[in-house]
Structures are given as structure tokens and as C-alpha cells.
TITORLO-82194 format. One record per residue (C-alpha): residue number from 0; z, x, y; chain. Coordinates in Angstrom, 3 decimals. Last residue first. Layout:
N
{seq = NUM, up = Z, east = X, north = Y, mol = A}
...
REM end
This chain:
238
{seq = 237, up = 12.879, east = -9.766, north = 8.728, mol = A}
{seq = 236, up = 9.596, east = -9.635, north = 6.856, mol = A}
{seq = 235, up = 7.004, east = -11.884, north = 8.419, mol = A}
{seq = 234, up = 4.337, east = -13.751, north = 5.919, mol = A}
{seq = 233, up = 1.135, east = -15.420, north = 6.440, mol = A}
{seq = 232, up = -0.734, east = -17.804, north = 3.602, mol = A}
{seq = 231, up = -4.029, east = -18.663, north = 3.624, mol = A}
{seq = 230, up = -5.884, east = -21.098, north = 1.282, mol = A}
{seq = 229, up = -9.510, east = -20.846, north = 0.007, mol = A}
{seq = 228, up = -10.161, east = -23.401, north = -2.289, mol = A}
{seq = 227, up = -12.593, east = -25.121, north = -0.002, mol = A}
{seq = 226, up = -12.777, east = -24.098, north = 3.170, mol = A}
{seq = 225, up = -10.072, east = -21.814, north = 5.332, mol = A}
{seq = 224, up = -7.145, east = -24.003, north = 5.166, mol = A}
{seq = 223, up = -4.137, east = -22.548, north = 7.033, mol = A}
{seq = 222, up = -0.949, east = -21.594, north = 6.634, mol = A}
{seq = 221, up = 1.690, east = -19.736, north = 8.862, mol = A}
{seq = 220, up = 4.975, east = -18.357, north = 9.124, mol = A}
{seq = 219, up = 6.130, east = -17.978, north = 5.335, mol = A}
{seq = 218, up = 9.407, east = -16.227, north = 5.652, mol = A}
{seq = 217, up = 10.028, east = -12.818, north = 3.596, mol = A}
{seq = 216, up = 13.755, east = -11.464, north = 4.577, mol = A}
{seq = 215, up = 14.308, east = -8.114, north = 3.369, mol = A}
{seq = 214, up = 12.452, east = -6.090, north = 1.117, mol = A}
{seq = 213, up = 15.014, east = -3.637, north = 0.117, mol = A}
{seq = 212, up = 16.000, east = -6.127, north = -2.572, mol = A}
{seq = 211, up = 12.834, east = -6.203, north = -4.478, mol = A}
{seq = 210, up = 13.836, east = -2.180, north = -5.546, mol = A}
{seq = 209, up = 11.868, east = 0.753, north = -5.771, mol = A}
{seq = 208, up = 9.941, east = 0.114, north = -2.066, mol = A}
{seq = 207, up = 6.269, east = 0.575, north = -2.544, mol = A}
{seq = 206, up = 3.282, east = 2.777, north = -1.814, mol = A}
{seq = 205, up = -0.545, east = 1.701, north = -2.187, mol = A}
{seq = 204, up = -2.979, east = 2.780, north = -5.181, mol = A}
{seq = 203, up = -2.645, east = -0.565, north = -7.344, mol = A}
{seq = 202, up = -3.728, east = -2.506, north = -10.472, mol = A}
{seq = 201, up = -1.101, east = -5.079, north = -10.578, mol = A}
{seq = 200, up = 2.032, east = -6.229, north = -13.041, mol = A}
{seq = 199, up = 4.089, east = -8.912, north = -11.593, mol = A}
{seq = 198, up = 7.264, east = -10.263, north = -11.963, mol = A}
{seq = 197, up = 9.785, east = -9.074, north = -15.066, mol = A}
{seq = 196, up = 9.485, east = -5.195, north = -13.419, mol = A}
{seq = 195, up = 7.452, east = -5.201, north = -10.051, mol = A}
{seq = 194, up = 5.016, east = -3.091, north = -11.364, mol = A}
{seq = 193, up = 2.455, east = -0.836, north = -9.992, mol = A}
{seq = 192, up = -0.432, east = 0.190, north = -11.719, mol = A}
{seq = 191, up = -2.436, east = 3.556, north = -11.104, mol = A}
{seq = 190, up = -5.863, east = 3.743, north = -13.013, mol = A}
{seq = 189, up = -7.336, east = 6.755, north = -14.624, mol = A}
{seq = 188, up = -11.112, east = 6.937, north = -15.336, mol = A}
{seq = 187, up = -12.601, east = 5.597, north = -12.210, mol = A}
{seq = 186, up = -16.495, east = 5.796, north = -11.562, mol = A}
{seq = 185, up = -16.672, east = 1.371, north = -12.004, mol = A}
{seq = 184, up = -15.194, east = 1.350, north = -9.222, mol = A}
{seq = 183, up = -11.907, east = -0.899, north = -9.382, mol = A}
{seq = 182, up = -12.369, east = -3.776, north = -6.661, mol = A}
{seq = 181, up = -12.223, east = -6.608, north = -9.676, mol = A}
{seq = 180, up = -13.485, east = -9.502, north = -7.890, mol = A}
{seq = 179, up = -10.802, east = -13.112, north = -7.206, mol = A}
{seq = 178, up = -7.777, east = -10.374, north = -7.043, mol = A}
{seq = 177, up = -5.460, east = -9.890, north = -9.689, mol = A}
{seq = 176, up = -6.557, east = -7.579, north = -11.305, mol = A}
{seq = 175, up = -4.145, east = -6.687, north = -14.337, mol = A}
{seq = 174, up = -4.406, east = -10.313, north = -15.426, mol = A}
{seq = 173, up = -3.637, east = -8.808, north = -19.392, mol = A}
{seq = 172, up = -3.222, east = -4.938, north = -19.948, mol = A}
{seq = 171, up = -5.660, east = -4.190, north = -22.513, mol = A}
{seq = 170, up = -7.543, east = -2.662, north = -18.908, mol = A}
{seq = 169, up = -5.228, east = -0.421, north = -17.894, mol = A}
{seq = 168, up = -5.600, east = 1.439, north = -21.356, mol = A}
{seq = 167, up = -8.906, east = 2.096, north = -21.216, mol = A}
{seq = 166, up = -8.618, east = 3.273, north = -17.560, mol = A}
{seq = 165, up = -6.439, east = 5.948, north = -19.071, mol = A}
{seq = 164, up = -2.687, east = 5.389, north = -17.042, mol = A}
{seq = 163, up = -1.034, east = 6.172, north = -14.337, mol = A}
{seq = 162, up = 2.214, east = 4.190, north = -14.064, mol = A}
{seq = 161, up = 4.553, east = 3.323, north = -11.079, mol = A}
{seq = 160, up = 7.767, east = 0.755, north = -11.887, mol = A}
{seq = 159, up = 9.811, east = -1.630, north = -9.421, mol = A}
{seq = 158, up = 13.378, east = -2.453, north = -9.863, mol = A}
{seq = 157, up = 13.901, east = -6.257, north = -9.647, mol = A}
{seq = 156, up = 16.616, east = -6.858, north = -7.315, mol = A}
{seq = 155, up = 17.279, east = -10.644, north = -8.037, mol = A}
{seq = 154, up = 17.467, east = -11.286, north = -4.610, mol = A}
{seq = 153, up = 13.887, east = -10.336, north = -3.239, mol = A}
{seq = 152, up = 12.954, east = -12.335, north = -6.297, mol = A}
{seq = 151, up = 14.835, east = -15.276, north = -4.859, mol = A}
{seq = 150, up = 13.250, east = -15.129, north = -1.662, mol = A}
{seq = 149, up = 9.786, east = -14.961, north = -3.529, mol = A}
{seq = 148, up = 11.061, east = -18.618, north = -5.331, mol = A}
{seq = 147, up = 11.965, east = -20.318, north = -1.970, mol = A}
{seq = 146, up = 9.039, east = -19.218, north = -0.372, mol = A}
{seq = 145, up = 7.273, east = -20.951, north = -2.737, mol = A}
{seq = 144, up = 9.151, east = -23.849, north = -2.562, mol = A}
{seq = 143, up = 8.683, east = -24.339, north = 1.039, mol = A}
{seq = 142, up = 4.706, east = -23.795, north = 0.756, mol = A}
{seq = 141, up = 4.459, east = -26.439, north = -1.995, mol = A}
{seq = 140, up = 6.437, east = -28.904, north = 0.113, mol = A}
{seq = 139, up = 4.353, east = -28.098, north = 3.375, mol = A}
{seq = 138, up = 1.028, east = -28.933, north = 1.055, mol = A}
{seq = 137, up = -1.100, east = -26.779, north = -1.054, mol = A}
{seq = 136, up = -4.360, east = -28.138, north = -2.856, mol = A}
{seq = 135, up = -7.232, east = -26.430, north = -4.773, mol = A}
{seq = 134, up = -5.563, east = -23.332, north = -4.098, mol = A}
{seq = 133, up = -7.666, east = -19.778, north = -4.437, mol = A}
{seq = 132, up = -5.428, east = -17.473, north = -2.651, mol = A}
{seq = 131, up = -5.615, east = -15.588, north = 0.528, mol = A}
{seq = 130, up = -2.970, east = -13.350, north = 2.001, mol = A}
{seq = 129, up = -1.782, east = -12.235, north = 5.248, mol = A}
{seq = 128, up = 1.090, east = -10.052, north = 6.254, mol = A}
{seq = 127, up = 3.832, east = -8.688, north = 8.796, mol = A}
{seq = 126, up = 6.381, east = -6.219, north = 8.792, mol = A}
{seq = 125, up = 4.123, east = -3.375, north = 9.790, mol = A}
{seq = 124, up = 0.493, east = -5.163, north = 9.425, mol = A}
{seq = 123, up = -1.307, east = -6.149, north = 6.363, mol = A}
{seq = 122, up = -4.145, east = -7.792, north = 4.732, mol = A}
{seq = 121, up = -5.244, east = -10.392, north = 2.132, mol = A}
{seq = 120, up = -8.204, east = -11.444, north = 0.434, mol = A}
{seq = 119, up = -8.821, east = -13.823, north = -2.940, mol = A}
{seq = 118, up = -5.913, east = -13.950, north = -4.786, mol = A}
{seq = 117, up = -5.882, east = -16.055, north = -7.910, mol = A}
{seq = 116, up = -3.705, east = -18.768, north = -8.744, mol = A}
{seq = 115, up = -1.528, east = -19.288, north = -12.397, mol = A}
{seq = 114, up = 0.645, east = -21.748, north = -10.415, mol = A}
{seq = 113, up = 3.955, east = -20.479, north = -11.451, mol = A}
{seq = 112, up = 3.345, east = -16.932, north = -12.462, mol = A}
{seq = 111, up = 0.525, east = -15.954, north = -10.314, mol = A}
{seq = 110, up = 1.970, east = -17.697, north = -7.210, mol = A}
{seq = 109, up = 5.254, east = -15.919, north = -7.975, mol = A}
{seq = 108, up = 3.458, east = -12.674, north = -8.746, mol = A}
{seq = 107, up = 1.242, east = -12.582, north = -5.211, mol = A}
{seq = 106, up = 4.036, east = -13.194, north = -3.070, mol = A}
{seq = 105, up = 6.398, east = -10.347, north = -4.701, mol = A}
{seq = 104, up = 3.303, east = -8.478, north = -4.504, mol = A}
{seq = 103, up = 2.857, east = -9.202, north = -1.091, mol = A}
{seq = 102, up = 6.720, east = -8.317, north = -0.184, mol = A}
{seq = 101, up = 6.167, east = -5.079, north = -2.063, mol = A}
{seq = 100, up = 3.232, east = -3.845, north = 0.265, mol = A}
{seq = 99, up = 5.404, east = -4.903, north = 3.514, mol = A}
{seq = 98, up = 8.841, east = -3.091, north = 2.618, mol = A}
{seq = 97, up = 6.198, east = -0.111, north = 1.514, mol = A}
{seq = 96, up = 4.838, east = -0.465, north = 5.107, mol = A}
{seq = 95, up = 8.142, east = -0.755, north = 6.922, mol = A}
{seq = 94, up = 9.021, east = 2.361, north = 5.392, mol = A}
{seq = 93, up = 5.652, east = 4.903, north = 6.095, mol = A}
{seq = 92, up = 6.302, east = 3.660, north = 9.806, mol = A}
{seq = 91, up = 10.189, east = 4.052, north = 10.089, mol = A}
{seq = 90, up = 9.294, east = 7.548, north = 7.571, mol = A}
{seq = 89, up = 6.451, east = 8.970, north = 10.605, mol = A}
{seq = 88, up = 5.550, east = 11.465, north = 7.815, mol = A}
{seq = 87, up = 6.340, east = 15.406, north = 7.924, mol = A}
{seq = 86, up = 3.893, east = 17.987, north = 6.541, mol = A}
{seq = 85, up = 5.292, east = 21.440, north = 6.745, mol = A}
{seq = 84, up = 1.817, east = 23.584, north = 6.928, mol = A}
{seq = 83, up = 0.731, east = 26.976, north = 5.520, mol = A}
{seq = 82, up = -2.253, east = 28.468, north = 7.574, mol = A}
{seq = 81, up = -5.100, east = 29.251, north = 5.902, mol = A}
{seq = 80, up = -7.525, east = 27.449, north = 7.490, mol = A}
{seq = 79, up = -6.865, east = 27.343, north = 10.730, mol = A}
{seq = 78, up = -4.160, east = 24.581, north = 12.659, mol = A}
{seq = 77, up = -5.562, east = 23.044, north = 15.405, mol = A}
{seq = 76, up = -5.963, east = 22.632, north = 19.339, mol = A}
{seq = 75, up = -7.158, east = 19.667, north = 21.662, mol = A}
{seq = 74, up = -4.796, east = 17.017, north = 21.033, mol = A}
{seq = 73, up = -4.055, east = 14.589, north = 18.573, mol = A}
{seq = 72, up = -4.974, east = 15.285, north = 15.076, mol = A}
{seq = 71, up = -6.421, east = 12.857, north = 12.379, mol = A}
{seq = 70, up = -5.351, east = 14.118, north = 9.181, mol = A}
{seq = 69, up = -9.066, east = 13.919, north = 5.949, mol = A}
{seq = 68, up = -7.916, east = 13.122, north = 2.713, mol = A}
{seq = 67, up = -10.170, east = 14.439, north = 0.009, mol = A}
{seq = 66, up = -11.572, east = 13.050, north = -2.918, mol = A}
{seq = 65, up = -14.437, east = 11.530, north = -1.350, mol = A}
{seq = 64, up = -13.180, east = 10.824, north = 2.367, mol = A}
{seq = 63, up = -9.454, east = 9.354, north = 2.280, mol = A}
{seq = 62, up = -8.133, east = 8.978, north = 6.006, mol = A}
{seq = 61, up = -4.690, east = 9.601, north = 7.838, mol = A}
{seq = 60, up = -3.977, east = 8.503, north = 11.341, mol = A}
{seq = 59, up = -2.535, east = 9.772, north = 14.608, mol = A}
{seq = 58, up = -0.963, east = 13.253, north = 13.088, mol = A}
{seq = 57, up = 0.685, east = 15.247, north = 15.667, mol = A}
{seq = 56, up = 0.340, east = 18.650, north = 15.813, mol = A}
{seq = 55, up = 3.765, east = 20.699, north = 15.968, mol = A}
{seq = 54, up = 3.520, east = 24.572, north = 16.473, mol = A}
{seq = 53, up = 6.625, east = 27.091, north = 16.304, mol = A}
{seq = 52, up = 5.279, east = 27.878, north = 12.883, mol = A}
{seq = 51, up = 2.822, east = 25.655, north = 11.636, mol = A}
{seq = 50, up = 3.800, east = 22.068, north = 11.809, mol = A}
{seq = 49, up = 1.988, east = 19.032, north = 11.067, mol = A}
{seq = 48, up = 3.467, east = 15.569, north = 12.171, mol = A}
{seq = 47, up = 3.322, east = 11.815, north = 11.648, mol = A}
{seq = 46, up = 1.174, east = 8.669, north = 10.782, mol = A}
{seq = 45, up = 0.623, east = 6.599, north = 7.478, mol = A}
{seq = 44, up = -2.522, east = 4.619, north = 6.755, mol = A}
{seq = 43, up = -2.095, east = 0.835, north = 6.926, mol = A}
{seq = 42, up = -1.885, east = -1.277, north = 3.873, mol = A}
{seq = 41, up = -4.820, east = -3.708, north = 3.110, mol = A}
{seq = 40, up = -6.142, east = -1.920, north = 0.204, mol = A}
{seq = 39, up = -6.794, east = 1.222, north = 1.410, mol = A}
{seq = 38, up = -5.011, east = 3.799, north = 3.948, mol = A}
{seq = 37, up = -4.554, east = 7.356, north = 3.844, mol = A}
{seq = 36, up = -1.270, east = 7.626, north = 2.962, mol = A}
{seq = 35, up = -0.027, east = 10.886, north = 4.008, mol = A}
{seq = 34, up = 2.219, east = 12.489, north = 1.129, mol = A}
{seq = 33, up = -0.762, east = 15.463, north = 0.988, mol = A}
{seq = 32, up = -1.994, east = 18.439, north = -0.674, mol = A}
{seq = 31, up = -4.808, east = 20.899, north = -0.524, mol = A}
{seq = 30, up = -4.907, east = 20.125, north = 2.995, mol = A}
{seq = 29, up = -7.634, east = 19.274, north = 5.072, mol = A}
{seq = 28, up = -7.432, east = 18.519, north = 9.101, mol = A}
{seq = 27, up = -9.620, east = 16.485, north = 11.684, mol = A}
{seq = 26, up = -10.386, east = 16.480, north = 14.852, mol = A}
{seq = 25, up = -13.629, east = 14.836, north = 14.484, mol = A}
{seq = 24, up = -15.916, east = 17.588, north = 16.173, mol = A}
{seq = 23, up = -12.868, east = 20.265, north = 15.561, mol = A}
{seq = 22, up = -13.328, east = 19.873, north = 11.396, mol = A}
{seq = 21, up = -10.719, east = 22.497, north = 9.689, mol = A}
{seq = 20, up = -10.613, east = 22.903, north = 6.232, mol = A}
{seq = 19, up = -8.016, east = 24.135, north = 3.529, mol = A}
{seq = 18, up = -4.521, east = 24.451, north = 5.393, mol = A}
{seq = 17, up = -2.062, east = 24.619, north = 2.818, mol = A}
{seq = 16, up = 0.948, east = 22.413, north = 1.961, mol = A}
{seq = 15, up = 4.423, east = 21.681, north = 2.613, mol = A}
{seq = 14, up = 5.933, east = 18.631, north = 2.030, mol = A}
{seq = 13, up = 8.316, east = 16.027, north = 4.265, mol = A}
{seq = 12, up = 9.294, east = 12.286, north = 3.788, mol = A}
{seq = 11, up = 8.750, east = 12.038, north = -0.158, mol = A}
{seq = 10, up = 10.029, east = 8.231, north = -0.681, mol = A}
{seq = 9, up = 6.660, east = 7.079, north = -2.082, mol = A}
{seq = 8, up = 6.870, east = 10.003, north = -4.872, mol = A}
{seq = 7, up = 4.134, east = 9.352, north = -7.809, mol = A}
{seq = 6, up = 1.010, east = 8.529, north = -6.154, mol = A}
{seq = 5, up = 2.325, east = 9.791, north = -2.646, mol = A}
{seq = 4, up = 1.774, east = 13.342, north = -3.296, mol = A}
{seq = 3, up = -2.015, east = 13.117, north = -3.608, mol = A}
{seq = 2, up = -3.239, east = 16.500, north = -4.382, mol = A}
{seq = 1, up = -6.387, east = 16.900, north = -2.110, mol = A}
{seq = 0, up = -9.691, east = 17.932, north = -3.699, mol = A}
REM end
């Protein structure tokens, strides 16, 4: 089982940690602890380096398998088991990625605040996002307001918050998921939330920036109408 360092630390750049398995037909590396995102819920999984000794292995991808999380190595050698590891993340990468998860929340709690809309899919690039909600109608008008309102949440430097909590618990919390289906297994016992404090309160496993106001820029780019209800939204941080 691999520690996840992330969970509680999204600003830990470098860890050490222990070699536990080895896998040369995928390339892959174990450790008994990580600050590697390994991807989910839209955001991309985090890149960077292992070193062991006078030995840097580069780190393409990170992946979750079970309850481990499985590093992606370049290049034809790696580490053994055994070997102690410094763990360093690609931080422009990890960065622009928290900027990116925070500015979809910030999206996501304005819409659910003001128009009381649910989110039905959404992804994300570096810097870049889409995300689905279920709009009977939304005009130009609509879509300059709203980006009006996240703007001013990005200004009002609300401090986000990271609990883990009982999944009991999580769920007294009211419009935790925001989503159109609850993605929560029902196997989970403890639940992460992230909050954007006064905003928006979600079920979430991804990394964020502390503050609304390291966000940058959001602008709405795009919008289209994909049937019915179902309205799309993209954003571009700046």
C-alpha cells in the first residue's frame, strides 16, 4: 500500500521513500510512499524524477493500481527494491494543475450557488478546462456574468480547506457530490473533501492551490450545446 503524500501536502515538491517493487515488462516503480499524483478525476497525473544515489530516472507518468501507485520510468534501467529514493515532482507541471483543479471548483461553486446546476462531466488540461452542467438554457449574457462572478472569487482570496473524514460523516454534509452520479465506490470508508472556504464544498481526491487568488485569470473561451440539458463550458487560466 502506498502512503499518499499528496492527500494532505499539495505543495510537497520532493520526498524520500523506499523502493518496494520493481515491474521491468511495464517499466514501472513502487514505493511505499508517494507525492506523485496519479491521476483521477479529470486532473492529469504528475511527472518528474527518482534518484538513487548518483542515478536520476525520470518519471513520465504516475498511475494508481489498487492501493498502490504504480511510476512510469523512462529508459531502460531501474531502481531495485530496496533502494531508498529522493522523489522530486515536475512542480511547473504539479502547479499549473492545482491552478487548473481550483479554477473548476471555483466554476463549479458559482454555478452551484447561483443557479443551483449540477455538473455532469468535465476534464482538464495544464491551464485549460472543460466542464458540463445540466442547463436548461444559457445564453452569451448568462455566460458573461458567470465569468464575472468566478473572477471575483479568484479576487476575494478565499483560502481553501482539505478534510478526511468517516464516510458517515461526508455524507450529512449537504450537495457534497456535486456531479449528476455520485462516483464514490460504494468500498470507501473515509472520504477527502476539499473546500473552497464560503464557496463550495466537494467530495475530492485531486490537489489544489490554498488560496482563490493564485488562480489567475479564468476566461470562458468556449460553449457549446451538447443535447438537451447538457451545456459545456471551456475555461483558459491566464
Amino acid at each position: 500500500m502506498t502512503e499518499l503524500l499528496y492527500l494532505t501536502d499539495a505543495y510537497l515538491k520532493a520526498f524520500t521513500a523506499t523502493v518496494t517493487a520493481v515491474e521491468p515488462d511495464t517499466q514501472t516503480v513502487t514505493l511505499d510512499k508517494t507525492a506523485f499524483y496519479p491521476g483521477g478525476g479529470g486532473q492529469q497525473p504528475d511527472a518528474g524524477t527518482l534518484t538513487v544515489g548518483e542515478a536520476v530516472y525520470t518519471v513520465s507518468k504516475a498511475k494508481k493500481q489498487g492501493a498502490e501507485v504504480l511510476h512510469f520510468i523512462d529508459g531502460g534501467t531501474l531502481p531495485t527494491i530496496g533502494d531508498a529514493v529522493t522523489g522530486t515532482l515536475d512542480w511547473e507541471r504539479r502547479y499549473k494543475a492545482m491552478r487548473t483543479h481550483t479554477a473548476m471548483h471555483i466554476l463549479c461553486g458559482v454555478i452551484w450557488r447561483d443557479y443551483q446546476v449540477s455538473v455532469t462531466g468535465g476534464n482538464m488540461e495544464l491551464l485549460s478546462a472543460r466542464m458540463d452542467f445540466e442547463f436548461d438554457g444559457l445564453d452569451q449574457e448568462t455566460i458573461t456574468a458567470i465569468e464575472e462572478k468566478i473572477n471575483a472569487e479568484v479576487s476575494n482570496a478565499r483560502e481553501t480547506a482539505v478534510q478526511i473524514l468517516p464516510r458517515e460523516a461526508a455524507f450529512q454534509i449537504p450537495d457534497l457530490i456535486r456531479t449528476k452520479i455520485n462516483l464514490l465506490p460504494e468500498g470507501i470508508t473515509e472520504v477527502r473533501t476539499v473546500e473552497i472556504v464560503g464557496l463550495d464544498l466537494q467530495a475530492d481526491g485531486g490537489t489544489h492551490v490554498n488560496n482563490t487568488n493564485e488562480v489567475g485569470l479564468i476566461k470562458i473561451t468556449k460553449y457549446k450545446n451538447k443535447g438537451g440539458a447538457n451545456k459545456r463550458l471551456y475555461i483558459e487560466i491566464e
